[in-house]
N, C-alpha and C positions, 0 to 999 in steps of 0.2 A: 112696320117694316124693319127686319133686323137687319142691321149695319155689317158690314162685309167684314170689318174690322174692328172691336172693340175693346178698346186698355179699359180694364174695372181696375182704378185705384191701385196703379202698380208703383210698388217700393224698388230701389236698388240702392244698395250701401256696398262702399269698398271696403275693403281692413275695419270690417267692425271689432270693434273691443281693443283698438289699438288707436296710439294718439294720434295716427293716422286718419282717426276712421272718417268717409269723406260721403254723406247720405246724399245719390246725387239726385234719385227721383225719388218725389216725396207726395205718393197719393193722386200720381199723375190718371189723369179720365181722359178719353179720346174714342170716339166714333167715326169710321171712316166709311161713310158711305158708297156703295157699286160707282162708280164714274168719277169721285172725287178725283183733282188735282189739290195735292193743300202742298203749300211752300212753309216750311219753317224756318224759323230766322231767332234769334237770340245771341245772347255773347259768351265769350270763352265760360264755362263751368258752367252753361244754364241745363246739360242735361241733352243736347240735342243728339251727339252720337250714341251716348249710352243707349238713349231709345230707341234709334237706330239700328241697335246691334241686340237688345229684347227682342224689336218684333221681329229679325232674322233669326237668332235661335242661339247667335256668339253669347249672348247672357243667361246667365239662370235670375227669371225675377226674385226678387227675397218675399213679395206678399201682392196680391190681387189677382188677376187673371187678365188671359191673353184669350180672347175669341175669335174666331175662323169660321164666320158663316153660322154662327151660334154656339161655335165647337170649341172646347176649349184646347188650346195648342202650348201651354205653358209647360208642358214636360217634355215637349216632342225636343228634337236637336236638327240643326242647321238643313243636312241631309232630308228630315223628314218633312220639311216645312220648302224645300227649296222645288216643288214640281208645282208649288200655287204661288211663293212669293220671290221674285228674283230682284237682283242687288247691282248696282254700277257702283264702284266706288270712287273714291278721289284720285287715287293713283292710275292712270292710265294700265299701268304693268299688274294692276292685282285682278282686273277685268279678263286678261287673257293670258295662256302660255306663252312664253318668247320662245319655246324653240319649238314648239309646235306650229305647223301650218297655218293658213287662213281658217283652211275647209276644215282640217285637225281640229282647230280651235271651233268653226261651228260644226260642226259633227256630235262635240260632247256638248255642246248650250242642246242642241235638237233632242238629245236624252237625258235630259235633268229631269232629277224625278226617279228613270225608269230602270230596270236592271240590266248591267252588262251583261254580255253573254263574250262568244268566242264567235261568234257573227258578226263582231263589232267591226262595222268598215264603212267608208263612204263610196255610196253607189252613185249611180249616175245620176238617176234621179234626185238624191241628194243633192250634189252638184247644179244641177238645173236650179234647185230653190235657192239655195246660195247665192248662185249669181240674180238671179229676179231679185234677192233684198238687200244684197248689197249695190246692185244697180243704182239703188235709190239715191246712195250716198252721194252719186254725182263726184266719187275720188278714184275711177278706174280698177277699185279694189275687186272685182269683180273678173278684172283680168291679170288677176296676182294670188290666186287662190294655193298656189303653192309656194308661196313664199312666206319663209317664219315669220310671225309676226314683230320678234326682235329689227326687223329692217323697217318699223312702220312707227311715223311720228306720233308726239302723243295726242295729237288729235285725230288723226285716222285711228290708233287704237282706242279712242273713247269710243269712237262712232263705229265704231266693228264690235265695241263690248254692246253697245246701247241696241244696236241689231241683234246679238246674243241672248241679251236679256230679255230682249221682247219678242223671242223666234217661237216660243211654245207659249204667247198669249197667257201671261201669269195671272194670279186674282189679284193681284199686288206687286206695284214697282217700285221699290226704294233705292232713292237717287241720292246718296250721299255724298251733298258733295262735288259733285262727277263734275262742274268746269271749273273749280277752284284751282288747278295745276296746269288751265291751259291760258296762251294769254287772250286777251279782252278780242279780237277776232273770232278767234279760233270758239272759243267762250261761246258768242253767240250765233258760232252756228251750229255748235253741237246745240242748243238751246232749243234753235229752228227744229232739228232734226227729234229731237225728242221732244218736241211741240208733235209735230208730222209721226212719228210713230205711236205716241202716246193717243191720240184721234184717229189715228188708223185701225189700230187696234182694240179701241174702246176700255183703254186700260183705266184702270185705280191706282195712282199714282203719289206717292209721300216722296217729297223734294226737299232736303238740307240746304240750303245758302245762307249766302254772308252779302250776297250781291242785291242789294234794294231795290234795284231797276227786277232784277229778274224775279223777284218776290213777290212783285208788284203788276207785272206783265204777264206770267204764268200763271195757270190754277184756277179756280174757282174760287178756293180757299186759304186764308194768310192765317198763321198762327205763329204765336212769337211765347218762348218758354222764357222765362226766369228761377230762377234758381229751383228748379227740377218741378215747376209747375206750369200749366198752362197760364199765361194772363192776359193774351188775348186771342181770339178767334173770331175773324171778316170771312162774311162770304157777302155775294150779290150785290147790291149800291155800294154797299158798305166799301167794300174791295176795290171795286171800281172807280172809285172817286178818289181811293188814292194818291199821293202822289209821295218821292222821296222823302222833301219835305216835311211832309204831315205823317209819313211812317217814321222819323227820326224821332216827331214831338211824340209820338205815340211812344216809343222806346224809350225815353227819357221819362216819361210819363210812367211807366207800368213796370222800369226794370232799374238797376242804378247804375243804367248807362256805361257798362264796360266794354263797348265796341271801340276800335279803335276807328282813325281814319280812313284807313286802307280798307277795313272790312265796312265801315257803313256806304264806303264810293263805289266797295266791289271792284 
C-alpha cells in the first residue's frame, strides 16, 4: 500500500558554508498514511516547523524526496501543492484576511487550487454552504457573513480558518500549531472542533504541539523529533496507554530534554 505521504531522507540546512550554518533536518524518513492523525511534539530546534513548511512548499528541501500519492512533489511551490494539502497556522491572523468578509474570506478557501477568472463572485448558493459549515461552530458566525474578519476574536478566527481549510476536503491537513495563541479554553475547543471536522471529513492530518495532553488525546499517531530526526513513533496500545507522565520519561529519554515548563503543561 503506498503511503499518502512520504519524506525519503530529507536534508535542510540554513546558511550553509557560513558559521552560521544551522543543518536542522538531518535524513528525516516519514510515512503518512490515508487517515492518519499523527501529533508532533519536540523542543525548540528539533526541526518541527521547518518540516512543516517542506511539506507545504515555504521550503526548498536541500536532498531526499517529498511523495504525494507516489508523486514526487519536491519541486512544486506552495501554490501548486495547496488544492491537496491545506495549512492552519499559529497566528489566528495568517489563516484569514482582516478586511476581507467572512464569506470573502470563504469564497477564496472554496478555490484553492483552482484558477481565477472575472466570474469571481459569491453566489447564493455559495452562501448556503457557508452558512451549513459554519453552523457547526455553534459561535453565530453564520449570521455575520459580512463582517470583516478583523472584528472577530482569536478563537472564532482559528475556527473560521479550520472551516477554511477543510472546505475543499484536502489529501492533507497540517496544523501548526493552530491553539498555541489561544488561551487553555478557547485551546480546547478549537481542539474539539478539529477532532469533529478532521472525522467528518475523513482527513489525513499532521498536528505540531507543545501541549502533552493534546498529543496524547488526538491522532492515532505520536511522534516526537529531536534534533532534525525522528526518535519516536506510537501508534495503537502503544499511544493509548500513554499518559503525561510517561510522555515526559519518554522525552527525557530519547531527546535532551529542552522543553521548558510552560510547553511540557501546555
Amino acid at each position: 500500500m503506498t503511503a499518502l505521504l512520504s519524506l525519503k531522507s530529507i536534508h535542510k540546512t540554513f546558511q550553509k558554508k557560513t558559521v552560521n550554518e544551522n543543518h536542522v533536518l538531518k535524513g528525516l524518513s516519514l510515512d503518512i498514511d490515508k487517515g492518519d492523525f499523527i501529533t508532533v511534539i519536540g523542543g525548540n530546534g528539533a526541526g518541527k516547523s521547518t518540516l512543516m513548511n517542506c511539506i507545504a512548499g515555504n521550503l526548498v528541501i536541500d536532498e531526499g524526496d517529498i511523495l504525494l500519492e507516489g508523486k514526487s512533489i519536491k519541486d512544486t511551490v506552495v501554490k501548486q501543492r495547496s488544492a491537496a494539502i491545506s495549512r492552519v497556522f499559529q497566528d489566528p491572523k495568517m489563516g484569514t484576511a482582516e478586511r476581507l468578509t467572512i464569506e470573502e474570506n470563504m469564497a477564496i478557501a472554496q478555490r484553492r487550487g483552482k484558477k481565477l477568472n472575472l466570474l469571481w463572485g459569491v453566489k447564493d448558493s455559495d452562501r448556503l454552504i457557508f452558512k451549513e459549515s459554519l453552523a457547526e461552530l455553534d459561535m453565530g458566525l453564520e449570521n455575520r457573513l459580512d463582517v470583516d474578519t478583523q472584528f472577530l476574536s482569536g478563537g472564532q478566527r482559528q475556527a473560521l480558518a479550520l472551516v477554511m481549510a477543510t472546505m475543499t476536503k484536502p489529501k492533507l491537513l497540517l496544523l501548526d500549531e493552530h491553539t498555541a495563541a489561544l488561551d487553555p479554553k478557547i485551546s480546547n475547543q478549537v481542539m474539539e472542533l478539529t477532532e469533529k471536522l478532521v472525522n467528518k471529513h475523513h482527513l489525513t492530518s499532521l498536528m505540531i504541539t507543545h501541549n502533552m495532553e493534546h498529543a496524547i488525546k488526538y491522532g492515532n499517531r505520536l511522534v516526537m523529533l529531536d534534533k532534525g530526526k525522528i526518535v519516536v513513533d506510537l501508534s495503537g496500545e502503544e499511544k493509548d496507554s500513554l499518559t503525561v507522565a510517561k510522555l515526559i520519561e519518554l522525552f527525557k529519554k530519547n531527546t535532551d530534554g529542552n522543553l521548558n515548563d510552560s510547553q511540557i503543561l501546555g
